[in-house]
N, C-alpha and C positions, 0 to 999 in steps of 0.2 A: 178429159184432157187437162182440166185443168190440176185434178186431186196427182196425176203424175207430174205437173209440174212444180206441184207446191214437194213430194215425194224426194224427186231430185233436186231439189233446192235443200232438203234437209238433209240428204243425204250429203250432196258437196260440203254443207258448213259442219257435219259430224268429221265427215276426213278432214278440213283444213285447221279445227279443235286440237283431234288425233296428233295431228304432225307440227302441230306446235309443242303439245305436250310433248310429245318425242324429241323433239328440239332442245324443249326447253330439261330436260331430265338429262340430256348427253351430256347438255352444256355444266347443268349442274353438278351431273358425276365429273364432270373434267373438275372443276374449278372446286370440288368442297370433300368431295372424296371419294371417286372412282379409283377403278383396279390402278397400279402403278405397272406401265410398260417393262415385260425383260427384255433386256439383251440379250442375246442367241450369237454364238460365234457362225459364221458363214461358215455352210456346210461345203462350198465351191473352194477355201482354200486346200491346197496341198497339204502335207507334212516336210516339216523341213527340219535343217539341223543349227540348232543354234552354235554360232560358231565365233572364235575369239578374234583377237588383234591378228593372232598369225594364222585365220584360216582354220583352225583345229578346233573339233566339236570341243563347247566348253565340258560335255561330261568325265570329259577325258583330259581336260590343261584343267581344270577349277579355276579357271580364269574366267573374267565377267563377260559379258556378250559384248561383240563388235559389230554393232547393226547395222552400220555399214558395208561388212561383209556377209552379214546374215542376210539382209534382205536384197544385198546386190547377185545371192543366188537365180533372184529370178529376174529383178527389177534393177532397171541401170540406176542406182544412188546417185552418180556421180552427177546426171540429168536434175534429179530430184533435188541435191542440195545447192545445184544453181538456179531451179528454179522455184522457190520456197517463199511462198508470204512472212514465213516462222525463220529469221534468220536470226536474229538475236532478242534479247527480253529491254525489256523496259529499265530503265534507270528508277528504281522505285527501290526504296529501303525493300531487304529479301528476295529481291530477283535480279542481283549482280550477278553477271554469267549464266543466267539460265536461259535456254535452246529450247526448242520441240523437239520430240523424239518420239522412233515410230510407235513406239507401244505408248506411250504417253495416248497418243490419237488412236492408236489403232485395236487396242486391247480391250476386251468388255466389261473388264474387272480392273482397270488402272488405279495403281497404287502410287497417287502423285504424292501425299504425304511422306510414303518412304523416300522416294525420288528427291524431296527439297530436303529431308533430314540428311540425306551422303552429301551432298551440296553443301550441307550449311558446316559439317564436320570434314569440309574437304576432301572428303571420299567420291571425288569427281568419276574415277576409272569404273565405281560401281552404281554409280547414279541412274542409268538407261536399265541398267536389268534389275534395278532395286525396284520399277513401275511392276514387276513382277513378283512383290513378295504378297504370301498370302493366296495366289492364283495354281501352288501346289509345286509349281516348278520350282523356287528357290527358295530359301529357309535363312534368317540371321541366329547364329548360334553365338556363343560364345565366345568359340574361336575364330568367329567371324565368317563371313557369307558361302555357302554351302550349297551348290545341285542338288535336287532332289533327282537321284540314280532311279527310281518309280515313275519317275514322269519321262525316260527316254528308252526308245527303242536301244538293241545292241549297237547298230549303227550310227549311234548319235541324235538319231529324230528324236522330234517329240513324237509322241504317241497321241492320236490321232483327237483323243479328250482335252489335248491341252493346247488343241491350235486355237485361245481363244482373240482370234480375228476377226474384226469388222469395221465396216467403213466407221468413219467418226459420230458417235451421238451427242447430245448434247452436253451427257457426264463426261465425256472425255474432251470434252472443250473447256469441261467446270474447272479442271484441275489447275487452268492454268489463268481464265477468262475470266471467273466471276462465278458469285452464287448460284447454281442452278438445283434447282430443287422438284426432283421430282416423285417424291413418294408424297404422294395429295393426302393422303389420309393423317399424316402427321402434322399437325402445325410447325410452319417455320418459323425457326429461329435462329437469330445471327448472332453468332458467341465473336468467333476470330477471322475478321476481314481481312487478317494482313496479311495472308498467300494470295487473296480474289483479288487480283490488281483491277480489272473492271468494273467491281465494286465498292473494290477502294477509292480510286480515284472519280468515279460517277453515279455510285451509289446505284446501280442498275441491278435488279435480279431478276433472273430468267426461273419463274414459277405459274403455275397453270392456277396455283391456289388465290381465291380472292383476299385481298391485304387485309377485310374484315376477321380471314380463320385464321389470320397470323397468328403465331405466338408474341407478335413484337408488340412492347408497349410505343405503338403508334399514336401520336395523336390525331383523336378524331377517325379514326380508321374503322366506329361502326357506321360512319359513313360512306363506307367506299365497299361496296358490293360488288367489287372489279376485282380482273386478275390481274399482279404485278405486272403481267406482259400475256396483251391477248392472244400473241401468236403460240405462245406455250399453252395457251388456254386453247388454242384451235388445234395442237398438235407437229405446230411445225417446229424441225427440224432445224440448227446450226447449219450443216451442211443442205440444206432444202435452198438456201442465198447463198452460203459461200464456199459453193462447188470448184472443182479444179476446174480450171478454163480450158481443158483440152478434154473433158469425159465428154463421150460420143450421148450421153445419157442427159447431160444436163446447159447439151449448146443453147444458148438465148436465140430466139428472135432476132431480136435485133442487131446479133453479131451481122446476120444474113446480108449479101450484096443485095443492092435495093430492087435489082430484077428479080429474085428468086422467093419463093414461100418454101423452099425444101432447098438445104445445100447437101446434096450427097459427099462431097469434098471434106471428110471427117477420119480419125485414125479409126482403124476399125480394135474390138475388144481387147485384141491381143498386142497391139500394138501400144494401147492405152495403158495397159495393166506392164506394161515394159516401161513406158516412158511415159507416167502418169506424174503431168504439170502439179505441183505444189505450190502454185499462184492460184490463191484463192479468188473466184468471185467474190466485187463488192455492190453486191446490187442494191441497187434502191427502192424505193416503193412502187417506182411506176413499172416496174419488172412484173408486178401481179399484178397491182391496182393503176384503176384510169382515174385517175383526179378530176380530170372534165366533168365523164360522168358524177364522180359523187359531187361535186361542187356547185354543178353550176344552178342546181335550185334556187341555192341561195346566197351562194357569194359572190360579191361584185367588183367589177376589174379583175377577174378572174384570171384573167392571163399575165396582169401586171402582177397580181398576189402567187402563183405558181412560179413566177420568173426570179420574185423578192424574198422569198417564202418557204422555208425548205418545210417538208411535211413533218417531222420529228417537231417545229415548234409549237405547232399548235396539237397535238398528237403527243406529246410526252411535256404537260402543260408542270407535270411537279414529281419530285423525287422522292422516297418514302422510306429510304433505306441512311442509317450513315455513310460520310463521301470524308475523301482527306479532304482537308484543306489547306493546310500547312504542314511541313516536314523541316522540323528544327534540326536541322544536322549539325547545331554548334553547340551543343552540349551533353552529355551523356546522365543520363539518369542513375539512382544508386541500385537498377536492375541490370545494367549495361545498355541500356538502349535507346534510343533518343526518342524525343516527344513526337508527336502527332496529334494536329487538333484536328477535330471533325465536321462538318462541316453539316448543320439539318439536325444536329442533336445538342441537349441540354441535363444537366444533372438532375435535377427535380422541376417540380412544375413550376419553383419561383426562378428558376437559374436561365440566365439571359446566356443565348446560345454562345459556346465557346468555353461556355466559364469551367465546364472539365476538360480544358485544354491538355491539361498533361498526364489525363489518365489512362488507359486503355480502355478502348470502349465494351461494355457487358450487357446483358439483357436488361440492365435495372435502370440502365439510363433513357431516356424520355426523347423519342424521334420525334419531331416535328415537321422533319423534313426541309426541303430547300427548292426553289424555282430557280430553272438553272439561266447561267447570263446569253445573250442569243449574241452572236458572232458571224460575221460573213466567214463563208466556209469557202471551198474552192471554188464553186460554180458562183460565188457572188451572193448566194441567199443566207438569211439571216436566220441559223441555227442553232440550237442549246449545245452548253458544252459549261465541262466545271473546269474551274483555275484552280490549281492545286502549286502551293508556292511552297518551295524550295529554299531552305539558308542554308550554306553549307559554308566550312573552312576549305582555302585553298591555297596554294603556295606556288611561285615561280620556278617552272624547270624550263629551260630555253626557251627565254622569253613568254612561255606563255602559261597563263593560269590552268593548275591540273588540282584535282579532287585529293585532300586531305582523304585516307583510307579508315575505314574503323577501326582497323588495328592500331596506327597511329592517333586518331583522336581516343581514344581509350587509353592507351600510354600516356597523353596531353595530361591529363582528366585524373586517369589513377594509374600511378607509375608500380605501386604495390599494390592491385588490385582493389587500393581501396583510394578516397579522393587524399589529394595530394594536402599535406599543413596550411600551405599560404592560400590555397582554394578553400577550405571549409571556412580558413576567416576571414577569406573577401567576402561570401555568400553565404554564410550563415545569420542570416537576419534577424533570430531572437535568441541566440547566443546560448543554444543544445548542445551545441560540438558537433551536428547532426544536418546534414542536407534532406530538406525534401524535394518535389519536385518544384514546389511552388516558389520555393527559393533560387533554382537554377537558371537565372534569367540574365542574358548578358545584357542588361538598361543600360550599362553605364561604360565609359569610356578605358575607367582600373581595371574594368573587369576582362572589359575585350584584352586590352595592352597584358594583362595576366596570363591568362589561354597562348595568346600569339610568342610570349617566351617562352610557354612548358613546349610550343609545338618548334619554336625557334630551337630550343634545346636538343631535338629529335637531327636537326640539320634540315628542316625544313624552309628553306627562303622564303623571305615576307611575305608568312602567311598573313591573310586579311579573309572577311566576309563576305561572301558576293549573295545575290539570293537573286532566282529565276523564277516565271511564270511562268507556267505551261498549260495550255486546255488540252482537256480532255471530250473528244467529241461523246454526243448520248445519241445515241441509235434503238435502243432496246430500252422495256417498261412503257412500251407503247400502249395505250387504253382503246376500250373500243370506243366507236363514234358517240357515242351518249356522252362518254363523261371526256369527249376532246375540247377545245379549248375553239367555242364558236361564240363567244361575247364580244362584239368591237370593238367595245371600253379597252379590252385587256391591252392593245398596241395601239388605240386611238383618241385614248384618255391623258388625262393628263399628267397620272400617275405611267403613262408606257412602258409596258416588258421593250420595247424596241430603244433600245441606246440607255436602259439601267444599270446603272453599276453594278459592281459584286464586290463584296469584303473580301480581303483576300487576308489579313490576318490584322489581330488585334495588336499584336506589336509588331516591330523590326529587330533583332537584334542588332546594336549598335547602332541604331536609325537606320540602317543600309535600307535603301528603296531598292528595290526588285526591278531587273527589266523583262519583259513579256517576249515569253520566245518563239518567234515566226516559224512556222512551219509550212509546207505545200498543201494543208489543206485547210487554212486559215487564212483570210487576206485580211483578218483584222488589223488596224493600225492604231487604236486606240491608246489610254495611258494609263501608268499610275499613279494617282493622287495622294495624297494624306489629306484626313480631318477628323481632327481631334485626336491623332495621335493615332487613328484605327487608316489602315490601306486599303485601298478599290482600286478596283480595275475599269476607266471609263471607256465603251465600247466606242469608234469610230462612230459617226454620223453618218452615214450615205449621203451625200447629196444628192442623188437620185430619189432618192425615198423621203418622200415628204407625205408625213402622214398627220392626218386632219387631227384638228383639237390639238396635240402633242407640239406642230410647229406651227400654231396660228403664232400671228404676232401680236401681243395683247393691246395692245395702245390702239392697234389700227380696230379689236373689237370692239373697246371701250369708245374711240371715239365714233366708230356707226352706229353704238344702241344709243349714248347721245344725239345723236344728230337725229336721230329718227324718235325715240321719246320727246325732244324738244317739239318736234313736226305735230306729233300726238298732243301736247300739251296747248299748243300753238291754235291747233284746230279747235280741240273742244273749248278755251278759253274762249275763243273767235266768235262759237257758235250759240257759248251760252249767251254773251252778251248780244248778239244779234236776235236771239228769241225774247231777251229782258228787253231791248229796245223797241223792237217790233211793236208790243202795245201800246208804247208811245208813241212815235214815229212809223208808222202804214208804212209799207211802200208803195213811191210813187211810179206808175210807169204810163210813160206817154199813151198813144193808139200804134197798133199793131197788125202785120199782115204777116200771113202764113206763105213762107218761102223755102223753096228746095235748097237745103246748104251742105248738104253731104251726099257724096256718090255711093252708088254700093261697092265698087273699088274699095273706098276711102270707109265704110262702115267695117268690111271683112277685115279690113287691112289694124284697123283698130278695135275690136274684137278679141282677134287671131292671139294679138298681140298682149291684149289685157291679160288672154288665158295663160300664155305663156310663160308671163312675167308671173303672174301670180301664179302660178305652178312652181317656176323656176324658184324665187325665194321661199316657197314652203319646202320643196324639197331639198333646195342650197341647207338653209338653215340645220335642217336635220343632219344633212352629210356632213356639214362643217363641225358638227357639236353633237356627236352619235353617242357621248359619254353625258349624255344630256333626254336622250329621248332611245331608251331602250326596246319600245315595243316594236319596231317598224322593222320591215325584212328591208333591210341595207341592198341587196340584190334590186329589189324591183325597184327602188328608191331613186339609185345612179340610173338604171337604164331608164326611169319616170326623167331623172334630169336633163340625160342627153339626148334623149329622143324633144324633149320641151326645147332642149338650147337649138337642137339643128332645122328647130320649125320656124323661132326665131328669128336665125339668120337666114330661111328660106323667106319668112317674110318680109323681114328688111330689104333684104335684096331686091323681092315684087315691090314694096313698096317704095323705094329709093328712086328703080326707073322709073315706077307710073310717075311720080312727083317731078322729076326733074323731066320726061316725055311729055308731061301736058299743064307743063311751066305751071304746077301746082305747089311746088315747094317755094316760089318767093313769100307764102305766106309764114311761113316758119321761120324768114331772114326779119331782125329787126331792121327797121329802116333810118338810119343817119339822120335825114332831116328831123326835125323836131323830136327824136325817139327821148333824147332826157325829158324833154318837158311833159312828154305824153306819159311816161313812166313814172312822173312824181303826181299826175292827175288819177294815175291808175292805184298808184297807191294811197295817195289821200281818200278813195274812194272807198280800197279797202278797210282802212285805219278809220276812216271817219261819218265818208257818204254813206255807207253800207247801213249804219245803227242810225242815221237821220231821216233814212227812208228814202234820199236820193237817187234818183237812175242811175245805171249803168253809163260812164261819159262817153262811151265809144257804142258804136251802132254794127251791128252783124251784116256782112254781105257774103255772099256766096265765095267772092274774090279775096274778103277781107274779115275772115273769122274769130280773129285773135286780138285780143287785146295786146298792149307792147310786155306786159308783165309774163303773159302769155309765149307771146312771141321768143323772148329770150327762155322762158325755160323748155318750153320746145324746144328750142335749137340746141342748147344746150344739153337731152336728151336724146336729140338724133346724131345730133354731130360728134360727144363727146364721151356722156353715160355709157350708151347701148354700143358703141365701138369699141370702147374698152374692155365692156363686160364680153363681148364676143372678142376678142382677140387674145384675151386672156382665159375664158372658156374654152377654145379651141386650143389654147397652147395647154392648156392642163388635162383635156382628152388625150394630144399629141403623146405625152410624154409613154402611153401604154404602147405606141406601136412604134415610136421613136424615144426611145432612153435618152439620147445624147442634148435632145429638149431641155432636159430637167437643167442641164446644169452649159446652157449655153452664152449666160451671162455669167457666168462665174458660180460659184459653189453654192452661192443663199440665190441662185435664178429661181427657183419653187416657191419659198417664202415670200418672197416680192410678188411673183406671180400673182401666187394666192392671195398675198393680203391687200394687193391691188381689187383683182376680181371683189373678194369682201366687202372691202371700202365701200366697191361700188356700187353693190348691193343693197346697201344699206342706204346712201343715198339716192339709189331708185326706189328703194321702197318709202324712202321721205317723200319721193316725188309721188309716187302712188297716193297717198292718204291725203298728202295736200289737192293732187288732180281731181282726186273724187269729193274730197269736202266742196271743193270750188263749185262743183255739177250742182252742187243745192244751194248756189247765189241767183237763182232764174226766180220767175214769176212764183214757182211751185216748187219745191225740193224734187222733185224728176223732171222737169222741162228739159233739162240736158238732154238726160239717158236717154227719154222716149224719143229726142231728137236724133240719136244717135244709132237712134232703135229702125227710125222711119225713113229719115233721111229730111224730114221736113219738121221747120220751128217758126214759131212766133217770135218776130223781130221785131223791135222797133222800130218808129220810122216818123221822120215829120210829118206835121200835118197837112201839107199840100201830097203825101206819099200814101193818107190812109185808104182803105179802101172803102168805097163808100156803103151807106148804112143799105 
């Protein structure tokens, strides 16, 4: 029995070996160089006839495709172009006027390069069916764009090889989205970012290869044994999250009425493929993943941090790619084309980032990469995103400022194609006859005033420089959970990603400060500053978010480790001299009888409370200062705290009514009569009787425990410490199930809060060290504790009280 269980015990850990290997070998074909996925055109679609502006197969007008009418053969366009995520491009240097288009998306072979060259030579009419050159159907000759009469039936169709359609992959997202790269076996490398607006502006690349087999000179990137983005590494899909919101194939969960787990209430296939919605899904993480579960091992306030917290922060912790960062649109280069600095990249290893501001950037420049600035997003949480800032010339047309166009700032600039006389000798700095880039810098006030006449001379009204922020959200270059961003220094330190600025460029032209442009899915309200001449963008503050170390108040720390070092220093000076004194001066103590002076009420109740307190400030301290003590799981840490604080004020409460039910609290009220005079005997005692070897001046009763020194910090500790620290406690739990806590005294209510709580902290734990020093002024250094232990001590007592021999 036994030799079959040891049997089957070897045989489970040879398969659980097995299928890691196996695991571990897909994972590596994905990520260092397995097969690269083909394209395959849907063998479901039809033949159709490509057909022009007026309806007539193009084989037969030589006119370019009208895809609108092409694909309104089967499919209502008109549905489709009202309801389209893809309705216009971005304002980015290179995609003024560029659209989606259905072969752009739909093609397995898309030739977006041809597609932005008709574009950029105005050859708009053949822009859509230029996604086609190369794919056998059209040809660029000489005498310009050409059918291939072999790719169509007599009837006009294509022929049944060249329907190559299919839903969207991920390359047909690249053309227009950003870097995507998917043949693994070649090392990536990034030559020309400036069509991947995606990765222009956020530096994102969608590749399954780890940044280690990059071709890019990365820094530091033999240490990153990850994929640029794990979900390329896992195999998913562009369209896998941003499916048409009406395919019968890809309805959510959660769209579902809250009564049902099945809604049959769906278009069916055919209906779909007629009037398939072009409103992309934008789903989020929790679309796949439960954050609960992966979280809650280990991280604390869990539900405040998923509420504050968007997952891309700590999940897309750095960027590895160059990003824009500024777009100089107020000066023209001697290539024609204006500058662009980068943003995470440097010229050489000694070049301080920026400084090839006006180069273009190439495989020989040096990524360093960039940590992107965290931004409340629509839902309120605090998400990565780059600023990418804009100067441009602009001029008044009915009343309102409109975009200087390239062709006119080019005329500005060089009226005969080359820079204008009075421009090379405002700007030519070491007097070549010759502009370079480094020279093109509008610094100064002649130079602006120079520019705004060549554009004035155009019949352009007062032109001037405006210059724009804008974020760009990061969603993608996601890592997997190893190398995510689980350190609580990183937003709890006092260097915080949370409320960091970001450079937003090394100069201004003409000082113009930039304003920051709001959008719907940004509720940032933050500013931009100047220092030292370089601009940042300071993110808003949440006043809800108060996060430890980051918004302590320091004064209020500096003065509780005082106050509590003083207590420390206080004690052991006290105790040395009471031990030096001791051999000269014994201590005297009268005759003594053993009396019951503590109930066990009164022992549990003080106890309870030791434990808690001393729980509470080891694990306060840690929480307060986690950029201070990195080994400790932060999770168990808080729930050690709040489970300690809610015992607390369970036991306050028990103890508050037994005291005041069995008229046991008068002894913690100083008492009026004589209390100064009794208070300066109690301290002379301390200060002086204690090192003489004199008794104690007050005598212990059941009724009457406390000395008046006593008395008062008692009271002081019930009445005024431990209510604070619970009121303020409980208001800083409050805030995870009530937000509008945080900021119900005004905006700094958290700050206050907290550095109340602290404060008081600290001088409980004064009290602590002083309460226990005090426990070894008895007959023995434990006379207290054991009393405290039993419930019975040795008191003093006159001597008509003693008891007898």
């Amino acid at each position: 029995m036994q030799r079959k269980f040891i049997s089957l015990l070897l045989f489970t850990a040879l398969i659980a070996v097995m299928a890691a290997g196996v695991a571990l070998g897909v994972r590596q074909a994905l990520a260092e160089g397995g097969p690269t996925p083909q394209v395959t055109p849907s063998p479901m679609h039809p033949t159709y006839a490509l057909l022009d502006a007026d309806g007539n197969p193009v084989i037969q007008s030589g006119k370019p495709a009208d895809l609108m009418k092409t694909c309104g053969q089967c499919h209502d366009t008109a549905f489709i172009t009202s309801h389209a995520t893809h309705k216009k491009a971005e304002k980015i240097p290179g995609f003024e006027g560029m659209t989606a288009s259905c072969y752009l998306c739909h093609s397995t072979a898309p030739n977006g390069e041809a597609r932005k060259a008709a574009l950029a030579s105005g050859d708009k009419a053949w822009a859509d069916s230029a996604v086609l050159l190369g794919s056998g159907i059209l040809q660029k000759t000489a005498d310009g764009w050409k059918w291939n009469p072999d790719a169509f039936e007599a009837d006009g169709k294509l022929k049944s090889k060249y329907i190559n359609l299919h839903q969207p992959t991920n390359t047909n997202c690249a053309q227009c989205h950003g870097v995507v790269h998917t043949d693994v076996k070649t090392p990536l490398v990034l030559t020309d970012i400036t069509h991947n607006w995606v990765t222009l502006t956020t530096g994102q690349v969608i590749s399954p290869q780890r940044i280690s087999a990059s071709g890019m000179n990365i820094e530091g990137k033999e240490s990153m044994p990850f994929a640029w983005d794990v979900h390329a590494e896992r195999g998913v899909q562009c369209v896998d999250c941003h499916s048409s919101t009406n395919s019968p194939a890809a309805r959510r969960h959660e769209e579902l009425p809250s009564y049902l787990t099945f809604d049959p209430r769906r278009p069916a296939p055919g209906e779909y493929l007629k009037k398939p919605s072009h409103i992309l899904h934008q789903d989020n993480c929790e679309a796949c993943h439960d954050p609960v579960v992966a979280h809650k091992n280990w991280l604390p306030y869990l539900d405040l941090h998923l509420s504050k917290v968007a997952c891309e922060t700590c999940h897309i912790p750095q960027l590895h790619a160059p990003a824009a960062e500024t777009f100089d649109k107020t000066v023209i280069l001697p290539d024609g084309t204006t500058p662009t600095v980068y943003r995470g990249v440097v010229a050489s290893d000694e070049a301080a980032p920026g400084a090839d501001a006006k180069e273009p950037f190439t495989v020989s420049h040096k990524v360093v990469g960039y940590q992107p600035v965290l931004l409340k997003n629509a839902d309120g949480k605090e998400a990565p995103y780059n600023l990418v800032t804009t100067f441009e010339w602009v001029y008044k047309k009915n009343g309102k400022d409109v975009e200087v166009s390239m062709a006119d700032l080019k005329k500005a600039w060089m009226p005969d194609g080359k820079y204008a006389a009075d421009i090379v000798k405002a700007f030519d700095a070491n007097g070549d006859g010759k502009l370079t880039a480094d020279e093109l810098s509008l610094n100064t006030k002649d130079k602006v005033d120079l520019i705004a006449r060549h554009l004035s001379a155009l019949g352009l009204s007062d032109p001037h420089i405006v210059g724009v922020v804008k974020p760009y959200a990061i969603h993608h270059d996601v890592v997997q959970s190893d190398y995510a961003l689980s350190n609580c220094q990183a937003c709890h330190g006092a260097d915080s990603r949370v409320g960091k600025p970001m450079a937003l460029a090394i100069s201004a032209p003409a000082g113009v400060t930039p304003a920051f442009v709001a959008t719907d899915q940004v509720r940032d309200e933050g500013k931009v500053v100047v220092e030292n001449g370089t601009l940042y963008y300071q993110p808003e503050k949440d006043p809800q978010l108060y996060l430890a170390r980051r918004d302590h108040i320091r004064w209020i720390d500096i003065l509780g480790v005082l106050a509590f070092i003083a207590t420390l220093v206080g004690v052991t000076v006290h105790g040395t001299l009471r031990v030096y004194f001791a051999k000269k001066y014994p201590p005297k103590h009268g005759p003594t009888k053993t009396e019951y002076l503590y109930t066990g009420a009164e022992r549990f109740w003080h106890w309870l409370q030791m434990v808690a307190i001393l729980g509470l400030l080891l694990t306060g301290l840690i929480i307060h200062n986690p950029d201070l003590f990195g080994g400790f799981s932060f999770r168990y840490l808080v729930l050690t705290h709040t489970v300690l604080g809610w015992i607390l004020v369970a036991n306050f409460v028990f103890a508050l009514y037994y005291f005041l039910a069995s008229d046991y609290f008068k002894q913690f009220v100083p008492r009026p009569q004589g209390f100064f005079t009794q208070m300066l005997m109690q301290a002379r005692f301390y200060v002086w009787g204690i090192f003489r070897g004199e008794p104690h001046p007050f005598k212990k009763t059941f009724w009457d425990k406390l000395n008046p020194l006593q008395r008062m910090a008692y009271f002081g500790l019930i009445v005024v410490l431990l209510p604070i620290q619970m009121v303020t406690g409980i208001w800083i739990w409050a805030v995870r199930v009530w937000p509008a806590a945080a900021t119900l005294l005004g905006k700094a209510t958290m700050v206050w809060v907290v550095g109340a709580h602290t404060l008081d902290a600290w001088l409980i734990a004064s009290f602590v060290v002083g309460h226990v020093y005090l426990t070894t002024t008895g007959s023995h250094p434990l006379e207290y504790i054991e009393a405290m232990i039993t419930g019975w001590e040795d008191v003093e007592v006159d001597e008509d009280e003693a008891p007898a021999a």
